[in-house]
C-alpha atoms as one frame of an Amber mdcrd trajectory, in Angstrom:
protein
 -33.768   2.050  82.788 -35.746  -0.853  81.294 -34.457  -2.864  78.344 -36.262
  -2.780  74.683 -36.649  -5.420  73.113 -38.417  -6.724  69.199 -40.659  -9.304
  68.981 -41.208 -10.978  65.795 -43.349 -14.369  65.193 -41.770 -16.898  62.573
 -42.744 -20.486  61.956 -39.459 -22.011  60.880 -37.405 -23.827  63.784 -36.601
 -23.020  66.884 -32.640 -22.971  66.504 -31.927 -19.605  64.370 -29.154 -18.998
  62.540 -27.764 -16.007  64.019 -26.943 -13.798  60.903 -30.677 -14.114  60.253
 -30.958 -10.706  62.271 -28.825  -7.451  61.893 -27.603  -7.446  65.296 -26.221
  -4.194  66.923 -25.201  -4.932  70.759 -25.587  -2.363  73.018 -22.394  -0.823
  74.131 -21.342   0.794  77.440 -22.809   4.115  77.926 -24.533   4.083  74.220
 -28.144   3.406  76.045 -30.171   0.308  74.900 -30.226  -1.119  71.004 -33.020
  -1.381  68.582 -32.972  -4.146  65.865 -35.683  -4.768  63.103 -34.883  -8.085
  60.873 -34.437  -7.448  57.236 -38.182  -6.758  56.050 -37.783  -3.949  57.962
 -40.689  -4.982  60.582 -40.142  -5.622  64.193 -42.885  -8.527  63.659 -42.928
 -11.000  61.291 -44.707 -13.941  60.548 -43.568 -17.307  57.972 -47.418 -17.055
  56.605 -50.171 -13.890  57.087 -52.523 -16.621  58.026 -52.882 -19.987  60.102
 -55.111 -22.843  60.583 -57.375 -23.071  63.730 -55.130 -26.367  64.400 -51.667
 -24.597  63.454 -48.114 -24.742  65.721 -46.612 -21.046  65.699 -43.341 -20.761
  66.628 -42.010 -17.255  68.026 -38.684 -15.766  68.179 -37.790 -12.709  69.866
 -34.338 -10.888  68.822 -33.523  -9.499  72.274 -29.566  -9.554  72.743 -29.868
  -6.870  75.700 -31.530  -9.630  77.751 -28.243 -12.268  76.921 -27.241 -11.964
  80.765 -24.798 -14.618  80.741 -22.909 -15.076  77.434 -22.077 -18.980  78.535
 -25.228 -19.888  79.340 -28.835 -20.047  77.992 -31.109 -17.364  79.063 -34.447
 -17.164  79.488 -37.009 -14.007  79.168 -40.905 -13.689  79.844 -40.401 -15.204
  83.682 -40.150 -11.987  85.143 -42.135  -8.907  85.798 -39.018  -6.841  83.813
 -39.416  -9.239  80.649 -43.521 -10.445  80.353 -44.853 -12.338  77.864 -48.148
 -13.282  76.653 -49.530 -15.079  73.856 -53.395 -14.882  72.941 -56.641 -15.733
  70.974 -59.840 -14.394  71.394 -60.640 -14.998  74.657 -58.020 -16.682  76.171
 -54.120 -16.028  76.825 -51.646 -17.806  78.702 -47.973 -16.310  80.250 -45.086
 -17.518  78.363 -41.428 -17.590  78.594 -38.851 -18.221  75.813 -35.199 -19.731
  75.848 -32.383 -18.461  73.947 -31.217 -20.652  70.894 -27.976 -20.398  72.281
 -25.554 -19.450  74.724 -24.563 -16.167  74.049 -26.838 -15.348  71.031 -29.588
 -13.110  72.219 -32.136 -15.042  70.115 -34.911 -16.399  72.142 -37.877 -19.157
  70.956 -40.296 -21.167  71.719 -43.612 -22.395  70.078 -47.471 -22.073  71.022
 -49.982 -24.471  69.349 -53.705 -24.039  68.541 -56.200 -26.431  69.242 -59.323
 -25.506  67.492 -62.557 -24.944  69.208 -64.560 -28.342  69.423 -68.250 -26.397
  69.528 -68.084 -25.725  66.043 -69.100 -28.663  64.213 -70.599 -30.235  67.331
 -71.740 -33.867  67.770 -70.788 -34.077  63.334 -67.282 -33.349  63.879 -65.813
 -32.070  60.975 -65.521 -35.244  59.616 -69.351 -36.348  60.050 -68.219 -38.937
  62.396 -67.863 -36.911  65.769 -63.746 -36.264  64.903 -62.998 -32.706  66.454
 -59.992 -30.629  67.470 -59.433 -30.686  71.561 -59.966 -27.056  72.586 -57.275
 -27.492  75.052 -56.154 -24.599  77.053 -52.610 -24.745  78.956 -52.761 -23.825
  82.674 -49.799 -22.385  83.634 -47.797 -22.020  86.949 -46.879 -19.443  86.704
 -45.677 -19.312  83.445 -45.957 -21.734  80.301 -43.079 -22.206  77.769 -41.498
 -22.649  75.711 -43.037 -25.302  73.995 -45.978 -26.866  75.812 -48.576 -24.006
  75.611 -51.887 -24.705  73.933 -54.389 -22.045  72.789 -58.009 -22.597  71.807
 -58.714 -20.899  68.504 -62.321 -20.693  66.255 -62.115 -20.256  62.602 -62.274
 -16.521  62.459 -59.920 -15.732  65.119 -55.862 -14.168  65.549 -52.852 -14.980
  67.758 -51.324 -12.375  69.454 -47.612 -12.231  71.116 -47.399  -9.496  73.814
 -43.827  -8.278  75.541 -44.230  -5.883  78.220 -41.036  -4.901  78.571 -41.706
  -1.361  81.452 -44.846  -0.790  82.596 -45.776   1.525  80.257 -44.758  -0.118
  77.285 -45.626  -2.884  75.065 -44.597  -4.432  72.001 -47.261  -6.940  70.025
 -47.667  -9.091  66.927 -50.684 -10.337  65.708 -51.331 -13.097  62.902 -54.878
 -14.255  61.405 -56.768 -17.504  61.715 -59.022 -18.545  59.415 -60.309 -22.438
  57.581 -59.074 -23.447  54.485 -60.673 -24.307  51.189 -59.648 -27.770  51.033
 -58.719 -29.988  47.337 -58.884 -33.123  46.121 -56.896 -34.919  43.118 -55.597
 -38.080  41.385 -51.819 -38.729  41.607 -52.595 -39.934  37.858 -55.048 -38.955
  35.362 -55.438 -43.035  34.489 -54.087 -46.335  35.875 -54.279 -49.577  34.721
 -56.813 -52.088  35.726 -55.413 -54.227  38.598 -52.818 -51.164  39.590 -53.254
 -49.162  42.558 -54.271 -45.580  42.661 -53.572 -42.649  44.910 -56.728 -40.131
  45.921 -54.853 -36.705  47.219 -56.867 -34.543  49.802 -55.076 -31.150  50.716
 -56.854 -29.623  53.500 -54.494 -27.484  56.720 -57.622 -27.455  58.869 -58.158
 -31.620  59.009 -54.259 -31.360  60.775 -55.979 -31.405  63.866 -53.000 -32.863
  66.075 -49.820 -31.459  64.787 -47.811 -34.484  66.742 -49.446 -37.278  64.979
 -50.885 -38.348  61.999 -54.673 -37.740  61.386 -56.591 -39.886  59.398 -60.622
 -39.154  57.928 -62.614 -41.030  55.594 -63.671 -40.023  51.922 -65.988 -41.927
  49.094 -64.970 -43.101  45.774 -66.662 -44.853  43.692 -66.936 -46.116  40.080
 -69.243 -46.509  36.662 -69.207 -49.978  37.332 -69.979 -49.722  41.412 -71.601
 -46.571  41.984 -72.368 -47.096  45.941 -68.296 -47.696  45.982 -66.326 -47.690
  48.995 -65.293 -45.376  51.777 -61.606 -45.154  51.883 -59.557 -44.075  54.787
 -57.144 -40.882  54.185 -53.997 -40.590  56.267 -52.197 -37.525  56.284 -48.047
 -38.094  54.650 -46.496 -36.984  57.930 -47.231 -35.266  61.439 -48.303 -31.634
  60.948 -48.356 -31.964  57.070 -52.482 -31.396  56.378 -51.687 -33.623  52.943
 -53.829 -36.578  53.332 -53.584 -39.857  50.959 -55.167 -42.665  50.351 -55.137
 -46.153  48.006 -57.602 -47.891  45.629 -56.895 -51.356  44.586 -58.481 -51.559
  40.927 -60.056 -54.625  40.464 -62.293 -56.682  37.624 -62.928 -59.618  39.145
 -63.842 -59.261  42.884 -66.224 -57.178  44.413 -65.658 -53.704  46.060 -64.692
 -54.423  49.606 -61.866 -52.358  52.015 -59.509 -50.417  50.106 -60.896 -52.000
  46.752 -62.870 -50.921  44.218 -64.948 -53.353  41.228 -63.985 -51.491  37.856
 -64.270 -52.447  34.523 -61.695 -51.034  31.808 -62.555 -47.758  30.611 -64.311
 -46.341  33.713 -64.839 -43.320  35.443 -63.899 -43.555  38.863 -64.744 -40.751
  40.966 -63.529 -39.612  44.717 -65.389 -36.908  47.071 -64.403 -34.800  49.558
 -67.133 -33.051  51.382 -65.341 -29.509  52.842 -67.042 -28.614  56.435 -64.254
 -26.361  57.490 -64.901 -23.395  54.691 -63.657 -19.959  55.047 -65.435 -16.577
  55.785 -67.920 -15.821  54.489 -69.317 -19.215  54.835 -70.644 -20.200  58.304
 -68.995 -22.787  60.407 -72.598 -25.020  59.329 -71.928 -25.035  55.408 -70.136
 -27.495  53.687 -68.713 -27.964  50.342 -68.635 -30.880  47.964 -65.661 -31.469
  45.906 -64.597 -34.552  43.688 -61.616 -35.460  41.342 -61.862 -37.947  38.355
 -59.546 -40.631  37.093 -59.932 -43.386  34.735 -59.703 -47.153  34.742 -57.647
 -48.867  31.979 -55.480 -47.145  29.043 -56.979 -43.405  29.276 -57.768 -41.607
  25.998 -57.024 -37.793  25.828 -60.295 -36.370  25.362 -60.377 -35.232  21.452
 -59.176 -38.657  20.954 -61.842 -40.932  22.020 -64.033 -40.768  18.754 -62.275
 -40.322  15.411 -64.207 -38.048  12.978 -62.684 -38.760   8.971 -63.846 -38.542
   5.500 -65.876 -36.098   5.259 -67.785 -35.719   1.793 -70.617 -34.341  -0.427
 -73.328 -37.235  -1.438 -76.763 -36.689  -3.580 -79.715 -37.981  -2.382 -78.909
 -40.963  -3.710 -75.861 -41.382  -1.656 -73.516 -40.041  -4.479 -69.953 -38.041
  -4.187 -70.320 -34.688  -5.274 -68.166 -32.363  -6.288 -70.340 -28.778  -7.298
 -73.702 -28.308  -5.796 -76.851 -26.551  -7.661 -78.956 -24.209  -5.653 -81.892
 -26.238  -4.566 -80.174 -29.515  -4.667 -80.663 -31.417  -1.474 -77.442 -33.059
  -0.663 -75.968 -35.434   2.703 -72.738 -33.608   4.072 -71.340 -36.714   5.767
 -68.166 -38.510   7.200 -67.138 -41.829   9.083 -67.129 -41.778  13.010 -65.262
 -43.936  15.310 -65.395 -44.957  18.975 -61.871 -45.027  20.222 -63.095 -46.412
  23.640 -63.603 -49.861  24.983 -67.107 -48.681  26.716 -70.522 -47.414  25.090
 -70.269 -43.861  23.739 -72.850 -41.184  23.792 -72.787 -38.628  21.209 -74.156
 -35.603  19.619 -73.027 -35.340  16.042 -73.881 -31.608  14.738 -73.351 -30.153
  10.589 -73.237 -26.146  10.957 -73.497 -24.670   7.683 -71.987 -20.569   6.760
 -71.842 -18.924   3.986 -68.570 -16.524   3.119 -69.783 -13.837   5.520 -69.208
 -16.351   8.180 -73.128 -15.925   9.165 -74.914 -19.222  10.064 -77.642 -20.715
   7.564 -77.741 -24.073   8.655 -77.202 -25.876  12.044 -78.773 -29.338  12.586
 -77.668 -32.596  14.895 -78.576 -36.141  15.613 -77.682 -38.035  18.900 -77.099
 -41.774  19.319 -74.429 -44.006  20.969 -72.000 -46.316  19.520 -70.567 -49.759
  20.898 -67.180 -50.300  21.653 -65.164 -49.447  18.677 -67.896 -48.885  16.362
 -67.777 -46.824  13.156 -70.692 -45.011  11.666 -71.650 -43.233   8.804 -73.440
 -40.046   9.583 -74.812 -37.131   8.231 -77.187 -34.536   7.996 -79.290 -32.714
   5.079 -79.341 -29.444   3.610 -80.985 -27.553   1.242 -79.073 -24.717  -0.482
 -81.226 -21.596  -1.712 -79.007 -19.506  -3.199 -75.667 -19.312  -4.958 -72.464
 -19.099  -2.869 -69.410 -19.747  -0.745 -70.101 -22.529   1.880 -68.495 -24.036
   5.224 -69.507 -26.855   6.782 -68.315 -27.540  10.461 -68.431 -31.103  11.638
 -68.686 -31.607  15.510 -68.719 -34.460  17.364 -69.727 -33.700  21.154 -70.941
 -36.234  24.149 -74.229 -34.509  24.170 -76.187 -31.059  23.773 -76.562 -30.436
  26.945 -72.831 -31.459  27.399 -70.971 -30.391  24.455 -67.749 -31.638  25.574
 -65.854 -32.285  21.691 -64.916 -35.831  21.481 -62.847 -35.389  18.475 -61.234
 -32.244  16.633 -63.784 -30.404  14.221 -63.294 -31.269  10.213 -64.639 -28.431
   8.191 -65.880 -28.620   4.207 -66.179 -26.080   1.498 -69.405 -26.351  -0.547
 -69.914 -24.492  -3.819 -73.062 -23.837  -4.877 -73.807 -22.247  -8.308
């Protein structure tokens, strides 16, 4: 009679606490045992999906197949106990060693290696980087760590134990790319400081034993050609890249530096080529993340909007309003920043059933620090209840508020 054993795929570590598994050894004349871990599944995987580049570790709970309780065992090096681990397209025999003496746990680990005719001569990183496609050869078996599988980015790993002829247990995991991100550490840093670009992206792990490194563009207001800086991922297998700008005022962009002035937006890019389904493996996707050079100002706090007011044509303070008196509904505006601001200063007038009878803007853009004195005209034509709105936005076409709204109660009579 042929032993049964469960196969389940995890991606932890390939020593395995024993009580991770309800265990039920077979006893004398009771026939063979059947285990399931505590999900319930015979399979199981630490994630649904993996990267084309990914390491995939497999345990199998087989504690019939613990011949010698002193010694470690091995399984999938027989005809009795086979294993085999695929992708599309290729497979490779494998054999797995017991955590243990005497624990009926057996691992091991596969890795993928990508498939290097996908981004061709490019590479995924434009410069010709690619994954190596590498597929073990095995005599006669591979395992149970050294096996490589090639793997595209719409593709699945399979684990196979064919434990009679007739029978055979499998568990299958996707692959798929990953929509990578980019971010600042900070959302400002001084002028002079350092900063740290963040790239999160599983499929630019393309060696899982070593650190990979790719470059990516930043630039600033001051220097928009910028520089390309060079990303290197935190740790082997991580996929969290990083990299460091050296703020500067006085010297030109160059290496790892970038010429800012105080104030400035500095921007860094990441183009995506590895995108998932249903993009094709030729699309790519441009992302970017934004810090800022110098003391950063929240964003309703970079122009102060005060005073607002009621004037006459001849520039004085009201406090009622006739019907068919042109007045100025005005207040003082400020630029908080240390750089030129564009603006879009807009008056929206509505009467008491809160339906619009006025809207009107001017543009412009004010110095460092400046203060103005703006408004904008109307023309009451009948008898009422009045709000005015004050906004102050970077532009029409961009109405991003610089500074809270005021609002104003007119009476007209």
């Amino acid at each position: 009679m042929k032993k049964i054993i469960i196969i389940s795929i995890i991606a932890l570590c390939l020593v395995i606490p024993q009580n991770v598994f309800s265990q039920t050894p077979s006893q004398p004349g009771q026939g063979i045992s059947i285990s399931s871990n505590n999900s319930g599944s015979p399979i199981q995987f630490n994630k649904k999906i993996f990267s084309w580049t990914d390491r995939v570790y497999i345990t199998i709970y087989a504690p019939d197949f613990n011949s010698d309780p002193n010694i470690v065992d091995e399984i999938g090096v027989t005809t009795d106990d086979k294993i085999t681990v695929s992708t599309s397209g290729n497979s490779i025999p494998y054999k797995l060693v017991e955590t243990g003496p005497n624990t009926g746990i057996f691992g091991g680990y596969v890795t993928l290696t990508g498939d290097p005719t996908l981004k061709g001569s490019t590479g995924v990183d434009g410069q010709g980087t690619n994954p190596t496609g590498m597929l073990s050869t095995c005599n006669p078996v591979c395992g149970p760590t050294n096996g490589f599988l090639p793997s595209s980015n719409n593709d699945g790993v399979t684990v196979s134990f064919e434990y009679n002829r007739d029978t055979v247990v499998t568990g299958s995991g996707l692959v798929h790319w990953n929509t990578g991100t980019i971010q600042w550490l900070q959302p400002n840093y001084p002028v002079g400081s350092q900063a740290t670009v963040q790239i999160t992206d599983p499929d630019m792990n393309l060696n899982p034993d070593a650190v990979d490194k790719f470059d990516t563009n930043v630039w600033s207001d001051s220097d928009s050609g910028g520089i390309k800086l060079a990303m290197t991922e935190t740790g082997a297998n991580t996929g969290v890249f990083q990299g460091t700008v050296y703020f500067t005022t006085d010297l030109s962009s160059a290496g790892s530096r970038l010429h800012v002035s105080s104030g400035d937006t500095v921007t860094a890019e990441y183009t995506d080529t590895t995108l998932p389904l249903p993009h094709s493996p030729s699309d790519q996707q441009r992302i970017t993340a934004t810090t800022i050079a110098g003391t950063g100002i929240p964003p309703l706090e970079q122009v102060s909007s005060s005073n607002a007011k009621i004037l006459d044509s001849s520039g004085n303070f009201l406090s009622k309003v006739k019907v068919n008196q042109q007045i100025q509904i005005v207040s003082d505006v400020t630029n908080q920043e240390t750089k030129d601001q564009p603006f879009a200063y807009l008056v929206q007038i509505q009467d008491n059933n809160g339906i619009t009878v006025s809207l009107s803007w001017i543009t412009g853009s004010m110095t460092p620090r400046q203060t103005l004195n703006l408004g904008q005209s109307w023309l009451p034509t009948s008898a009422g209840t009045y709000t005015a709105q004050i906004f102050v936005w970077q532009s029409i076409a961009a109405p991003n508020a610089l500074s809270p709204p005021l609002a104003l109660q007119i009476q007209v009579s």
